[in-house]
C-alpha positions in Angstrom: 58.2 -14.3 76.3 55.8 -11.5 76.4 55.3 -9.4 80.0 51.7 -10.4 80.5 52.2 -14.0 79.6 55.0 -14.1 82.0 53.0 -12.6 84.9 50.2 -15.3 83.9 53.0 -18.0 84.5 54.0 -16.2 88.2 50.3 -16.0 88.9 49.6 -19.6 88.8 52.4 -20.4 91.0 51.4 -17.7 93.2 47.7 -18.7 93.2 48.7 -22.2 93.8 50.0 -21.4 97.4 46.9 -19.3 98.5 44.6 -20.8 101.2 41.5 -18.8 100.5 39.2 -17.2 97.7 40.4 -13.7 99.2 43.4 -14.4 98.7 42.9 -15.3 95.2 41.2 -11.7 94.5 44.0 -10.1 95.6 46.5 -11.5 93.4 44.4 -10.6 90.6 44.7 -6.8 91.6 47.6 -7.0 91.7 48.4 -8.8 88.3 45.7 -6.7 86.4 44.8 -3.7 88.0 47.0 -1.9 86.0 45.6 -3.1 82.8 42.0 -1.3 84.1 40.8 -4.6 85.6 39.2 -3.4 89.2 36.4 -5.9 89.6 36.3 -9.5 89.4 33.3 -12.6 89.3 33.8 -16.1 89.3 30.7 -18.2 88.9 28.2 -21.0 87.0 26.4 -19.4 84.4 23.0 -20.7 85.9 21.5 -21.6 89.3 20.7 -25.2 89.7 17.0 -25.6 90.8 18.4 -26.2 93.9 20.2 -22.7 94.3 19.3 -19.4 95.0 21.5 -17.2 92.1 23.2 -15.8 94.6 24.7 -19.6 95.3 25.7 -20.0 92.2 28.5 -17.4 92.7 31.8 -18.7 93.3 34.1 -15.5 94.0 33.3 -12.0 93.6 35.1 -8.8 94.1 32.2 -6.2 92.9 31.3 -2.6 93.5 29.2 -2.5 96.9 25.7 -3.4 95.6 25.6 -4.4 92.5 25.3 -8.6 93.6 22.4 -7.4 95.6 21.0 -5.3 93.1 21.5 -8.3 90.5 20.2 -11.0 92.6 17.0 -9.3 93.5 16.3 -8.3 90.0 17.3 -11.7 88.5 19.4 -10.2 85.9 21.0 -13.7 85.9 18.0 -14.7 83.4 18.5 -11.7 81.4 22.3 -11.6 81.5 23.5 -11.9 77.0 27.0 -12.8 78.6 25.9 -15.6 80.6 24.0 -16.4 78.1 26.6 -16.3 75.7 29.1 -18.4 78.0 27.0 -21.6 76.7 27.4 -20.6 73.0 31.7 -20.5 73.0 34.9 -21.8 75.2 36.6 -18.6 74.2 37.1 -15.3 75.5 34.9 -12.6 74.9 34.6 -9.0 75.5 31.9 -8.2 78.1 28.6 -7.1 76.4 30.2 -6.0 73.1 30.8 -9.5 72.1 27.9 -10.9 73.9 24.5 -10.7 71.0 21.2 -8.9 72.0 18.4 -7.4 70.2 17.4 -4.1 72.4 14.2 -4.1 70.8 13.4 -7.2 72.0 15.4 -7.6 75.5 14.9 -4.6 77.4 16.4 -6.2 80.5 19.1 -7.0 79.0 19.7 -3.1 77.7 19.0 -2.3 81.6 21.4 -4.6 83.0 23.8 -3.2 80.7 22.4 0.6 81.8 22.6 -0.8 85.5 26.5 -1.8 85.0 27.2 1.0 83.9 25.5 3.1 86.7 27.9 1.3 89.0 31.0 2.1 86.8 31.6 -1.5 85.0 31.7 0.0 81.6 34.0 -2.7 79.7 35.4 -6.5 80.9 36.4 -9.8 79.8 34.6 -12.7 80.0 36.2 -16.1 80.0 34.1 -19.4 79.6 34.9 -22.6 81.8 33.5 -26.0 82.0 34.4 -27.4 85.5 35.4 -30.6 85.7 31.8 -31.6 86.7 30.7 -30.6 83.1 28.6 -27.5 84.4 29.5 -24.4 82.5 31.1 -21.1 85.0 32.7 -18.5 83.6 35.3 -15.7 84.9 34.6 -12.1 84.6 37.1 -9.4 84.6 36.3 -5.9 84.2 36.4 -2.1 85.3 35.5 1.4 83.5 38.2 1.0 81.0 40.1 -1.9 79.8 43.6 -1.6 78.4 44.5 -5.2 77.4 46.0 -6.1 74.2 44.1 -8.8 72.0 47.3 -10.6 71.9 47.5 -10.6 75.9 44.0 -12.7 76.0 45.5 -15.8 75.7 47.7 -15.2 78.9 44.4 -13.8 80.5 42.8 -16.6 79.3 45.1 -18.9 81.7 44.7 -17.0 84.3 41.0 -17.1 84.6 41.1 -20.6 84.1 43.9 -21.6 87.2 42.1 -18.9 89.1 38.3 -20.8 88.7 40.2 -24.6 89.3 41.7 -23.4 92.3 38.7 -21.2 94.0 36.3 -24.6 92.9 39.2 -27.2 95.2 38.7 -24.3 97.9 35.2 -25.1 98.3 36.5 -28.6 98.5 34.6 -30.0 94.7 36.8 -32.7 93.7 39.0 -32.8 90.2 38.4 -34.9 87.0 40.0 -37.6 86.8 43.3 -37.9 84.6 45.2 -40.4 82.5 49.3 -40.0 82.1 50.4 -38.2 79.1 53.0 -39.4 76.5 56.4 -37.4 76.6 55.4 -35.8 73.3 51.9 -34.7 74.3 54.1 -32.9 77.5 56.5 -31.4 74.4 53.5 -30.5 73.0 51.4 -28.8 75.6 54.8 -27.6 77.3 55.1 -25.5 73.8 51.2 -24.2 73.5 52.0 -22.9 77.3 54.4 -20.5 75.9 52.5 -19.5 73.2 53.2 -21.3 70.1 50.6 -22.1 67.1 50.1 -25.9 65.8 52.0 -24.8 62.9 54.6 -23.6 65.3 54.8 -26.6 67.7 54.4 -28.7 64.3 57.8 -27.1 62.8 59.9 -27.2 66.5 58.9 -31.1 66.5 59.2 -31.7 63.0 55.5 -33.4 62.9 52.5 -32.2 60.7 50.3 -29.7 62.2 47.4 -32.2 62.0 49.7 -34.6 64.5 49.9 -31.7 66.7 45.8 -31.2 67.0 45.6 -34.8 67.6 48.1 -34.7 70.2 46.0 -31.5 71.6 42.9 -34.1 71.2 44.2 -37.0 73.2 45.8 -34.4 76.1 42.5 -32.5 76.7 40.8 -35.9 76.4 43.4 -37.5 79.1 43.5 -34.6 81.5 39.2 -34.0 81.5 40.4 -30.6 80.0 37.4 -28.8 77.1 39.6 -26.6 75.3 44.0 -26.5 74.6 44.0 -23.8 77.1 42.4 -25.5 79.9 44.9 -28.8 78.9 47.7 -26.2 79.9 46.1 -24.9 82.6 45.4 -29.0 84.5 49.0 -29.6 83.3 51.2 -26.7 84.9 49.0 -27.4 88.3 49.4 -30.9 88.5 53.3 -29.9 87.4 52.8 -32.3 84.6 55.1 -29.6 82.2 56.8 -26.7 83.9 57.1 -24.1 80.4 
């Protein structure tokens, strides 16, 4: 097992035990900081009507500022990365993955100019749906980013655990679950560690196309949107231990 995806796996047992948001943010320092990751957002990608944009932020560890600065501007309406979160479940790189036309958004060129100015140059962003449906996202980022693309997946994870467990801080309640099948745990146990469908498909000597269906009924059992998020619901409720 990789080094990355092996600190993903002590993360979320460390995360697990952590009474408070804090907390939380300080395990991810010390998990990522090395990898150029020196600020951190967790949030909804959009105010309700009932929220201030400030509200709508979860967990933040920022440069001294820039929420202020954001919030008063209402970049949050101009943001091509929030914007994007709606678009994919998959992880992106911060502004370079997220489309905008300069010509035609020149907030959006500012916010990135503005960013900048506060020395968040490159980041990840990872897309969530909590298990109310409403779309959040986790942000990781710093002035440069050294982070394989084959270490996303383990990032991936950790963004995930770390939104579930800062959103049962603030007390919001879980989906609910239906039990899974020993083979959908075989199977999710081995897409924890890493393996393809063709992968788990050949270790279980099924068809890849059983595997996807088995991904299918898991995420559809455990309220999870994506095969990552499946893993994610699974290892905290201890339902597979990779």
């Amino acid at each position: 097992m990789d080094v990355v995806r092996s600190r993903a796996f002590d993360f979320v047992e460390t995360v697990r035990q952590l009474p408070d948001v804090a907390s939380i943010l300080d395990a991810m320092s010390r998990t990522l900081g090395q990898h150029g990751f020196d600020y951190f957002c967790s949030s909804y990608v959009a105010p309700l009507s009932t929220e201030s944009p400030r509200e709508a932020v979860l967990a933040e560890r920022l440069p001294a500022g820039f929420l202020d600065m954001y919030s008063e501007a209402q970049y949050v309406w101009h943001d091509p990365a929030l914007r994007y979160c709606r678009t994919t479940l998959q992880p992106f790189r911060w502004f370079r993955e997220a489309p905008y036309d300069p010509e035609r958004e020149p907030r959006a060129v500012e916010l990135v100019r503005r960013a900048r100015d506060f020395g968040m140059v490159d980041g990840v962003v990872i897309p969530v749906i909590s298990p109310a449906g409403r779309t959040g996202q986790v942000w990781f980022g710093g002035a440069e980013i050294d982070l394989p693309e084959r270490d996303l997946p383990a990032l991936h994870l950790m963004a995930l655990y770390a939104f579930d467990r800062v959103l049962k801080l603030r007390g919001l309640p879980a989906a609910p679950q239906l039990a899974l099948s020993l083979r959908e745990r075989e199977v999710l146990t081995l897409a924890a560690v890493g393996r393809s469908s063709d992968e788990i498909a050949d270790a279980l000597a099924i068809t890849g196309r059983t595997v996807k269906a088995h991904i299918k009924s898991c995420c559809k059992k455990l309220g999870a949107a994506t095969r990552t998020q499946a893993v994610m619901i699974a290892m905290r409720d201890r339902i597979i231990s990779p």
